[in-house]
C-alpha positions in Angstrom: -16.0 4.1 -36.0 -19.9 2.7 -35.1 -21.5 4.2 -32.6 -22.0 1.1 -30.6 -18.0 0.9 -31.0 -17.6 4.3 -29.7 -19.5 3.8 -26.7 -18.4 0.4 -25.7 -14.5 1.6 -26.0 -15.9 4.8 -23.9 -17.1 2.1 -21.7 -13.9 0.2 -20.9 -12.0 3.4 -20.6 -14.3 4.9 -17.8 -14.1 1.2 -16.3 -10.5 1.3 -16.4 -10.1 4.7 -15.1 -13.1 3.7 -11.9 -10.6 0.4 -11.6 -7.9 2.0 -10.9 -9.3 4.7 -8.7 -11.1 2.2 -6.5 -7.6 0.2 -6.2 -6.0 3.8 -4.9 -8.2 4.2 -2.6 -8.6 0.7 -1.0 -4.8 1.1 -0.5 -5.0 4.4 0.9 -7.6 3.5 3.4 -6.0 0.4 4.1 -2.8 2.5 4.5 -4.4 4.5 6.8 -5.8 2.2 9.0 -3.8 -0.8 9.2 -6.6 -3.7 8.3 -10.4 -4.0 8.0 -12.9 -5.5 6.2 -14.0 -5.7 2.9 -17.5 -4.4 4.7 -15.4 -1.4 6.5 -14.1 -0.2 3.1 -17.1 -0.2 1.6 -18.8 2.0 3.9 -16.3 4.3 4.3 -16.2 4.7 0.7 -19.4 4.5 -0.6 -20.0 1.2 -2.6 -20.5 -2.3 -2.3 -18.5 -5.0 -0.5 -18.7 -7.2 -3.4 -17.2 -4.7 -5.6 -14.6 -4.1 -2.7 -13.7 -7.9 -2.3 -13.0 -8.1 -6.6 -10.4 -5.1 -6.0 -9.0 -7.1 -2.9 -8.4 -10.1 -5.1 -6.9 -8.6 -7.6 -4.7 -6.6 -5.3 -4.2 -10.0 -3.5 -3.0 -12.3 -6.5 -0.2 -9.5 -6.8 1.0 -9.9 -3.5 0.0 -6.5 -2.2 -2.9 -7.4 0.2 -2.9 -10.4 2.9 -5.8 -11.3 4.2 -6.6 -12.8 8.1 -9.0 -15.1 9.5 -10.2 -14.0 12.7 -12.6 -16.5 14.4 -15.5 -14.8 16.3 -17.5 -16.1 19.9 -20.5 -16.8 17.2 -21.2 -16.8 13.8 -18.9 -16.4 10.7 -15.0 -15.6 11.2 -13.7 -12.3 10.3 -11.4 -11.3 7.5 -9.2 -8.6 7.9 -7.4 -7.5 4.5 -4.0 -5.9 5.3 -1.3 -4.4 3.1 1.9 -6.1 2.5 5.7 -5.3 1.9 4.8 -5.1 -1.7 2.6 -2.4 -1.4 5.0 0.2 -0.6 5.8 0.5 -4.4 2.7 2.2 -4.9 3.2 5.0 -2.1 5.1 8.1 -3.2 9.0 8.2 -2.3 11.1 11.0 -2.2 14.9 8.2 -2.2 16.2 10.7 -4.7 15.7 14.1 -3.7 16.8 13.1 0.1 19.7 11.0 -1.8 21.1 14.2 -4.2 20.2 16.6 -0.6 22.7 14.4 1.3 25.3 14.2 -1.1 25.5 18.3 -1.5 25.4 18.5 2.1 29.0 16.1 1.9 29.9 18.9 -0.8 28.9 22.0 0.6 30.7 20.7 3.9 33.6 18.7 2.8 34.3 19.8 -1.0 34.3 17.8 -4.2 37.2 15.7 -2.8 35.4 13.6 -0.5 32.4 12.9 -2.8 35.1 11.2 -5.0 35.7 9.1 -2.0 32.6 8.4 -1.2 32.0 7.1 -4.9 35.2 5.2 -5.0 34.3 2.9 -2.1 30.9 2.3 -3.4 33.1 0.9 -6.0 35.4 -0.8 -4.2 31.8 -3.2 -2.7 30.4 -3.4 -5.8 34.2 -4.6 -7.2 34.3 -7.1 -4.8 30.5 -8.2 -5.7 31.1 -8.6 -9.0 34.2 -9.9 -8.9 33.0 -12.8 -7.0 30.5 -13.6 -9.8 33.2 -12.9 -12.7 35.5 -15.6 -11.1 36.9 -18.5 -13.3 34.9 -17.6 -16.5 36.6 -16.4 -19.8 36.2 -12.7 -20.7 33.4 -13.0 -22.9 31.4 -15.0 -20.2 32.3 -12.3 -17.6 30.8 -10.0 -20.2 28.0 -11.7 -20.2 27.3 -12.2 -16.3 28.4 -8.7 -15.7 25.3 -7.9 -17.8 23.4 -10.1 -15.8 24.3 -8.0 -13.1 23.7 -5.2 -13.9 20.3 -5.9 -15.0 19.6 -7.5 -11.9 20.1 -4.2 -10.2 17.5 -2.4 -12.3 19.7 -1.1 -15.5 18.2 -3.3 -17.9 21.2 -4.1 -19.4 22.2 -5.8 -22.4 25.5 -6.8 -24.3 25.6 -6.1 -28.1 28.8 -6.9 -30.1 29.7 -4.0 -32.2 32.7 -3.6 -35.2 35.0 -5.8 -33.5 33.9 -5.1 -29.5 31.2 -5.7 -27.2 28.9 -2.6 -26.1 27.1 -2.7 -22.6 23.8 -0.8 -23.3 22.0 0.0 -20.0 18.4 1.2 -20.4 17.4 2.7 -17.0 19.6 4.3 -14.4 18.8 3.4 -10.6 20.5 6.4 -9.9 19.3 8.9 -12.3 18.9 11.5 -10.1 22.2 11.6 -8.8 24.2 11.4 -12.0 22.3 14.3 -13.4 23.5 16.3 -10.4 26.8 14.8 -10.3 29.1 13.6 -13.4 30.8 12.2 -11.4 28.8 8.8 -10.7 29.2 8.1 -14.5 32.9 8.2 -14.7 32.6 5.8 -11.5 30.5 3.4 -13.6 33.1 3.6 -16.5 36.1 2.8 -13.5 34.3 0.1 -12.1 33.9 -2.2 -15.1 37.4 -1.6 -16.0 38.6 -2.5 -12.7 36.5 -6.1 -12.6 37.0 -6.3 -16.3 40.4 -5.9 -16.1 40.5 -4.1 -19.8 39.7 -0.6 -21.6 36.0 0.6 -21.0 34.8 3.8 -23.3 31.7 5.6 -22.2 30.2 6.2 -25.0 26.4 7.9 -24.1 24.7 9.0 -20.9 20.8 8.7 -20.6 21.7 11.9 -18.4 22.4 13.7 -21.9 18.9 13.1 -23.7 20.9 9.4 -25.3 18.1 6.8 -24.8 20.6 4.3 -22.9 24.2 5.0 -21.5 26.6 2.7 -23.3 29.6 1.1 -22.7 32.2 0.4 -25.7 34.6 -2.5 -24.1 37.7 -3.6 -25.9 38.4 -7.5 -26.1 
């Protein structure tokens, strides 16, 4: 590689890496502080507004930053750049930890028998759910919206026909955490497409176990 190739890639890296950092903390201060100007940032951190203002658009046209006009007595109106719903994705969150804490509270005071509960009326509302969406459709096109719904929960899910049945392959698991702790979850999973499907369902792979989905063998 040139030398002029070298540096310009070393370039866009450290450009990258200074993007990103600058992004961080605009949130964080705007986190901190509930609203201000692009001005306010940029003295509290140390660089320009206009560079302040390009990080604000871009954190703008994802839908993480709002931005209010405030009129003033005299001269220009005011903008105040606040954080949105959105943002909240890039904040840390501790969902699993306090989810998997909970559930071995139910254990530790109420034994394995009543987490089985609990799991089976999760599955008795998710039943319902689906079932609603499975109505009046032929069992391969149930098949195919149950993968639809299961990949609009955040399972990236897909439906592969395999040696003379269909295989549900889910990519991603919502609920990671709390199937590694507990086996049980999975064996929910397996019960809850049999009971909407109304047919045999084989787990065949966990992502739990190292496998790099969790499938589903489903007879026809």
């Amino acid at each position: 590689m040139g030398g002029h190739s070298a540096l310009r890639l070393c370039s866009d890296w450290s450009h990258a890496v200074a993007s990103r950092h600058s992004h961080y903390d605009i949130v964080q201060y705007l986190k901190q502080h509930g609203g201000a100007t692009a001005q306010e940032i940029a003295s509290a951190l140390g660089v320009t507004a206009v560079a302040v203002r390009k990080h604000l658009e871009a954190l703008a046209s994802e839908g993480k930053v709002a931005v209010r006009r405030l009129p003033l007595p005299r001269g220009r109106p005011k903008f105040v750049y606040e954080l949105t719903g959105q943002a909240e994705i890039l904040f840390p969150k501790a969902y699993d930890q306090i989810a998997v804490e909970l559930l071995e509270n139910v254990v530790s005071l109420d034994g394995e028998e009543k987490l089985g509960h609990l799991f089976r009326v999760r599955n008795q509302r998710l039943a319902s759910h689906y079932k609603d969406r499975l109505a009046d459709k032929s069992f391969v096109e149930r098949l195919e919206e149950l993968a639809r719904l299961r990949d609009e929960e955040g399972y990236m899910a897909v439906l592969r026909h395999r040696e003379g049945a269909f295989v549900l392959a889910e990519h991603h698991c919502p609920i990671y955490a709390i199937a590694q702790r507990f086996p049980t979850a999975c064996d929910c999973e397996a019960e809850l497409f049999e009971q909407v499907l109304d047919t045999e369902v084989e787990r065949e792979t966990r992502l739990v176990d190292g496998q790099p989905c969790c499938t589903y063998r489903i007879a026809p």
